[in-house]
VOLO-623943 format. One record per residue (C-alpha): residue number from 1; x, z, y. Coordinates in steps of 0.2 Angstrom, whole numbers, plus 5000, padded with zeros to 4 digits. Each point is the difference from the previous one (the first is absolute). Layout:
BEGIN
   resi      X      Z      Y
    NUM      X      Z      Y
...
***
This chain:
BEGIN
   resi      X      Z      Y
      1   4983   4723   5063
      2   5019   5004   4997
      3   5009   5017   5002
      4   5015   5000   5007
      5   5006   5019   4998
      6   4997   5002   4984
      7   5013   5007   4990
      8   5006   4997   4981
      9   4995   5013   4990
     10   5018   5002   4994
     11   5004   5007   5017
     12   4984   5011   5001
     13   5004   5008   4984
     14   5020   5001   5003
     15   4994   5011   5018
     16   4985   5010   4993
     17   5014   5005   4987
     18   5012   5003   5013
     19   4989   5013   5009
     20   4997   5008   4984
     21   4981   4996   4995
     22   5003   4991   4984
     23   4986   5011   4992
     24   4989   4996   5009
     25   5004   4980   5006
     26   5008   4994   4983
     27   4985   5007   4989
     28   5003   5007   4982
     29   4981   4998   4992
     30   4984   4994   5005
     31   4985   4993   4989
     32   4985   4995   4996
     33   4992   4993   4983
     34   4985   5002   4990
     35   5014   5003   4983
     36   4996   4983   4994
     37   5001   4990   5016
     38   5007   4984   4991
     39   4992   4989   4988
     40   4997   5007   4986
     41   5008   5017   5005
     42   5018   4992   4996
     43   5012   5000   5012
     44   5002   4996   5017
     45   4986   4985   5007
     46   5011   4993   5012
     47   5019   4998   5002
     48   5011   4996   5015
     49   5011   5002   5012
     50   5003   5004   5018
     51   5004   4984   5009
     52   5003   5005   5020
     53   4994   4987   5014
     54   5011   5006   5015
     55   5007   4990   5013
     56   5016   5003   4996
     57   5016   5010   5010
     58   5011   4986   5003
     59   4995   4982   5002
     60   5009   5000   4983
     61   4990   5008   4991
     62   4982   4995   5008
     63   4985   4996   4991
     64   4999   4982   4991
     65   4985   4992   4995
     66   5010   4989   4988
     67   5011   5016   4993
     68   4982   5010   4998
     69   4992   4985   4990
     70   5015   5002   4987
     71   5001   5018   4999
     72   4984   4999   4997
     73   5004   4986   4984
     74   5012   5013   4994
     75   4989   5016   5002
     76   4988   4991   4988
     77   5011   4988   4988
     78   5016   5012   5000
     79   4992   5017   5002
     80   4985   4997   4989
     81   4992   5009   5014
     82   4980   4997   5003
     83   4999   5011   5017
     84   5009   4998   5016
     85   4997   5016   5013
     86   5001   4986   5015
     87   5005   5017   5013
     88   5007   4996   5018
     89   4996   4996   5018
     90   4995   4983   5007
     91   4984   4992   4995
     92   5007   4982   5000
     93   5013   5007   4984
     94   4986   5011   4994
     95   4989   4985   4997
     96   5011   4989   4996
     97   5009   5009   4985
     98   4982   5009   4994
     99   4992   4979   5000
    100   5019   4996   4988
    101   4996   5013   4988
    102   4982   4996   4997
    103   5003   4981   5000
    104   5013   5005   4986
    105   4986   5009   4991
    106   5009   5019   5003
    107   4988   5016   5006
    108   5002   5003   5017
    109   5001   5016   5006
    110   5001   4997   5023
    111   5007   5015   5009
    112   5002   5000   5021
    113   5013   5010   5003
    114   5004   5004   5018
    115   5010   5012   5008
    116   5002   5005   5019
    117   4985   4991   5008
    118   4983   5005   5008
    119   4987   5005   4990
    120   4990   4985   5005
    121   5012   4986   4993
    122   5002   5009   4983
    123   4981   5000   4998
    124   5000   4982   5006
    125   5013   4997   4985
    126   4990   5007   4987
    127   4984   4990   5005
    128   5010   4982   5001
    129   5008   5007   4984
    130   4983   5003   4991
    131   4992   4985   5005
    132   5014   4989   4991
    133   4998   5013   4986
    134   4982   4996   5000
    135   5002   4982   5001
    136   5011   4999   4985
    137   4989   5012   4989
    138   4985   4987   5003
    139   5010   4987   4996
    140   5003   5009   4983
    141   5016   5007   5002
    142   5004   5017   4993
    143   5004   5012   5016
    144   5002   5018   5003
    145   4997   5004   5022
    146   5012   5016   5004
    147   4998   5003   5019
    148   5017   5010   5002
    149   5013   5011   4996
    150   5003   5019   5004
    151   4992   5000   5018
    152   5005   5016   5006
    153   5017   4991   5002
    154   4998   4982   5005
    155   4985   5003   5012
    156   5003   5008   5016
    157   4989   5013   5007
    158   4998   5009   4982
    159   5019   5007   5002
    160   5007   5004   5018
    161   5013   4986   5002
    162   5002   4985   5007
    163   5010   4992   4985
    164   5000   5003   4982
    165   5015   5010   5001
    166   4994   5010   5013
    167   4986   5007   4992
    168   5011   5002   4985
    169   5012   5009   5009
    170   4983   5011   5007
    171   4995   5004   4983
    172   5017   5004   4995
    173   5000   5014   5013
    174   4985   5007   4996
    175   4991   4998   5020
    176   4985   4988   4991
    177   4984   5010   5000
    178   4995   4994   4982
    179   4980   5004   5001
    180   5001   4989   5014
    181   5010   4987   4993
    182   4989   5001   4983
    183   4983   4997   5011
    184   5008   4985   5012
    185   5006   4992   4982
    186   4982   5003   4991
    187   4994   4991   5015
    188   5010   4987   5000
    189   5000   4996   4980
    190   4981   5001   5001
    191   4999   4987   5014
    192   5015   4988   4992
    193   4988   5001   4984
    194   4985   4995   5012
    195   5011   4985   5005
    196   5004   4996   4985
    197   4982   5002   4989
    198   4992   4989   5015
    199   5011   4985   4997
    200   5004   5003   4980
    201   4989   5003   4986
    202   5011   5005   4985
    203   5010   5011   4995
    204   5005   5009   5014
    205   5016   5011   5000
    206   5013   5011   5010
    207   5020   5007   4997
    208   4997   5016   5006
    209   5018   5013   4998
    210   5002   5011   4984
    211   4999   5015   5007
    212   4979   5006   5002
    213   5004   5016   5009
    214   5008   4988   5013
    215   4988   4986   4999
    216   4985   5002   4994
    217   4989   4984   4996
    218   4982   4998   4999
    219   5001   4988   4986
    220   4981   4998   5000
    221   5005   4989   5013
    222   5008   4988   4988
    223   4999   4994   4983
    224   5017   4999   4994
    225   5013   5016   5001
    226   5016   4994   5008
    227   5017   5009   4998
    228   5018   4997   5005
    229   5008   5008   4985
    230   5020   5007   5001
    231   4999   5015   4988
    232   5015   5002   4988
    233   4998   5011   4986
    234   5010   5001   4983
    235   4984   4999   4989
    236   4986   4988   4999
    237   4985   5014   4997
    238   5007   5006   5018
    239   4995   4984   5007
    240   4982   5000   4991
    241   4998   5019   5005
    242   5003   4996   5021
    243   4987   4985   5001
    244   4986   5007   4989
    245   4997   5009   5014
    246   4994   4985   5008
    247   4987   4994   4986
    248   4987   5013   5008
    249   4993   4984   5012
    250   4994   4992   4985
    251   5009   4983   5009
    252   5012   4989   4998
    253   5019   5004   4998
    254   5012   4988   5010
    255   5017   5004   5003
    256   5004   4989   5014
    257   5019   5004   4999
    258   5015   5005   4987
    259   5015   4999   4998
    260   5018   5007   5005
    261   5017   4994   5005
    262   5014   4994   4990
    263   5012   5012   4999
    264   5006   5016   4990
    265   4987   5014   5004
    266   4988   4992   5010
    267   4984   5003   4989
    268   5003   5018   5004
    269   5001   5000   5020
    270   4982   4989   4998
    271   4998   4994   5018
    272   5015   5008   5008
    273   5009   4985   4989
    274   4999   4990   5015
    275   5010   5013   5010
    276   5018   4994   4993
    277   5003   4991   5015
    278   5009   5004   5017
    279   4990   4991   5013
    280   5008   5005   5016
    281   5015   4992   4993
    282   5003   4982   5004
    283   4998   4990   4988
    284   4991   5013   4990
    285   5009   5007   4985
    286   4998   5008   4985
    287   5002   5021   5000
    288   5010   5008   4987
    289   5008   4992   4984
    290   4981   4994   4990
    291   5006   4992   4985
    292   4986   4983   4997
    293   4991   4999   4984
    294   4987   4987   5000
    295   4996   5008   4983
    296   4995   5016   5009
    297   4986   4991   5010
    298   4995   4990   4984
    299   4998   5014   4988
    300   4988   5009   5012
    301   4988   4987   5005
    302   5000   4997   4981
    303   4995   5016   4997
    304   4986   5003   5013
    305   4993   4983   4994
    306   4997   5008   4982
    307   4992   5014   5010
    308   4987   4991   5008
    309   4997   4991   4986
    310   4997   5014   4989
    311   4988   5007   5014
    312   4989   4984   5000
    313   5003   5001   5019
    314   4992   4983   5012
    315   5016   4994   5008
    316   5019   5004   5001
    317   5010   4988   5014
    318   5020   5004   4998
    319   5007   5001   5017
    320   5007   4987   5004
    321   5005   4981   4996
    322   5010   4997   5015
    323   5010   5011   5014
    324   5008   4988   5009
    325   5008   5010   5013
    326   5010   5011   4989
    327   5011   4987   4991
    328   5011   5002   4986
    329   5020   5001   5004
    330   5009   4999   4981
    331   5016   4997   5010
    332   4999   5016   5013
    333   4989   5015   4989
    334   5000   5008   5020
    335   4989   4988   5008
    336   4989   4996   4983
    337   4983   5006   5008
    338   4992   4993   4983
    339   5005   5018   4992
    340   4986   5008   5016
    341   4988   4986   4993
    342   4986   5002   4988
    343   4999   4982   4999
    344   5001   4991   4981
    345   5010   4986   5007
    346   5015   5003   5012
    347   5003   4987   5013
    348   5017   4992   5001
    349   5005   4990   5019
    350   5008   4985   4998
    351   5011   5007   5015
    352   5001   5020   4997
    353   5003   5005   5017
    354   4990   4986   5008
    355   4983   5007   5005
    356   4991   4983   5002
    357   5009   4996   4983
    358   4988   4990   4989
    359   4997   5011   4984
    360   4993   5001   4981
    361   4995   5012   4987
    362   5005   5005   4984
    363   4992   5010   4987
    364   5007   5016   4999
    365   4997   5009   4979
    366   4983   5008   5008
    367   4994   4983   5002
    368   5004   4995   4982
    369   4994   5017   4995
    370   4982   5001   5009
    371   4999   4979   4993
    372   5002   5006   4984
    373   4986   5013   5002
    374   4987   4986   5009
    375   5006   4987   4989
    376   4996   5010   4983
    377   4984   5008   5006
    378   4994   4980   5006
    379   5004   4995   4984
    380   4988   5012   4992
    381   4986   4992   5010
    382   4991   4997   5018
    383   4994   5017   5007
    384   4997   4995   5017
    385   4981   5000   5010
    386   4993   4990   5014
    387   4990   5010   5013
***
């Protein structure tokens, strides 16, 4: 089963900024751990990264078999990673990159991520979803099942709104009944992890939103905590302070995104970095005069990496390897949609203004950085698990 409307998470964040629900859509903290998750109670058990499995916006930039099987080379020789978060729509490149990773001997962690269809074909995702998950944990592999990401905006029915944007834009102006959203999205988190516990029998996870007054999760539902972490604050004990309060589940910490964008001052506007385009503009542009500092985007990952180390937490996947629809322009900084990108590569056209140009990546310093981290920390010794 393939979605066609799916949209890139890019663009979901850059309009749920738009609207003015960063808080709340671009989490800053969730968590769940026992306070010695890993191995031994040292450090993180599994490290990786984000790696999206989107159709693509152009023909351009459309999903490649052959592209995935070597990004997914690179995440584990280049990056040192030993996790791949394989999130995105389309089962086929779900699949497909979740079997690559395994055969290359990495933890999977399988995440269906739809947005804008009915009910029915989300649910229908996550079971074809865990049954490959299934399928590979019997054949030994090492695979976490997460059966989504923030319902309450990528299923319709929980928010009134036909579109992502719509029930964004409904949030944003306050007409959502939020006791009534809270009940249609318990429901539908408890049947999603029905789906999913009938078809998979390991670990079983969500990536629920930061914020707990907003969303709160029944995480006895689950056995792993998922968070999409932006926070930004200038001291590391403040970090540790804000996802302690997650440990009270006794489960499991995953945080199932980090990262931020490269540019001066991103780490601070946390999810609303993706709001630094102008969309209605054609081609879309860059707002303001942002001054571009891959150093800014390295320093921070780097940093929340030694956090969730010192915290013993169970995963942390940077977000992300790849964002091929925001490429890097070093001759035109107006047009270089890289700087709205959390990505650690920036992807550079053949043709710039060409949208079915052919395209590469290169490693931006948060690649090198978050390599160095993984490649130190896999030196010191295998910690992953097989379950």
């Amino acid at each position: 089963m393939e979605n066609t409307e799916g949209i890139s998470r890019a663009r979901f964040l850059a309009g749920a900024a738009a609207v003015g629900l960063a808080g709340a859509v671009l989490p800053a903290g969730r968590a769940g751990a026992t306070g010695a998750t890993g191995a031994g109670g040292r450090g993180l058990r599994h490290r990786g990264v984000v790696y999206t499995v989107g159709a693509g916006e152009t023909p351009g930039t459309a999903w490649s078999a052959a592209r995935m099987r070597e990004d997914v080379r690179a995440i584990r020789d280049d990056l040192h990673a030993d996790t791949v978060d394989v999130t995105g729509d389309g089962v086929e490149r779900l699949t497909a990159t979740a079997a690559e990773a395994a055969e290359r001997g990495l933890h999977v962690w399988l995440q269906p991520t739809l947005g804008d269809v009915p009910e029915r074909e989300i649910l229908e995702s996550i079971a074809e979803c865990g049954r490959f998950a299934e399928r590979l944990r019997r054949q030994g592999a090492s695979v976490d099942f997460s059966v989504g990401c923030e319902f309450w905006l990528f299923v319709p029915g929980i928010v009134p709104g036909e579109t992502v944007l719509e029930r964004v834009d409904n949030l944003q102006k306050g007409t959502v009944d939020m006791a009534r959203m809270q009940r249609r999205l318990a429901r539908f988190t408890a049947k999603a992890a029905g789906v999913g516990r009938s078809v998979f029998h390991g670990r079983l996870s969500y990536a629920a939103a930061q914020d707990e007054e907003f969303e709160p999760v029944d995480w006895t539902l689950f056995d792993v905590v998922g968070i999409d972490y932006y926070s930004y604050h200038r001291e590391p004990a403040a970090y540790v302070r804000e996802l302690r309060r997650f440990l009270r589940w006794g489960k499991p910490l995953a945080i199932t995104e980090f990262g931020t964008c490269a540019y001066v001052g991103a780490p601070e506007a946390g999810g609303m970095g993706w709001y630094v385009v102008d969309y209605d503009k054609t081609p879309p542009e860059i707002k303001g005069d942002l001054v571009r500092s891959e150093r800014t985007q390295a320093a921070y990952l780097a940093d929340l990496l030694d956090v969730f180390e010192s915290m013993n937490l169970y995963a942390a996947m940077a977000f992300e390897f790849v964002t091929p629809d925001a490429p890097h322009r070093p001759d035109n900084p107006r047009y270089d949609l890289d700087l709205a990108s959390y990505s650690i590569t920036k992807a550079v056209k053949d043709c710039p203004d060409d949208p079915a140009s052919d395209w590469h990546w290169e490693p931006k310093q948060a690649f090198h950085a978050v390599a160095r981290h993984y490649g130190r920390r896999a030196r010191s010794g295998p910690r992953g698990d097989h379950g």
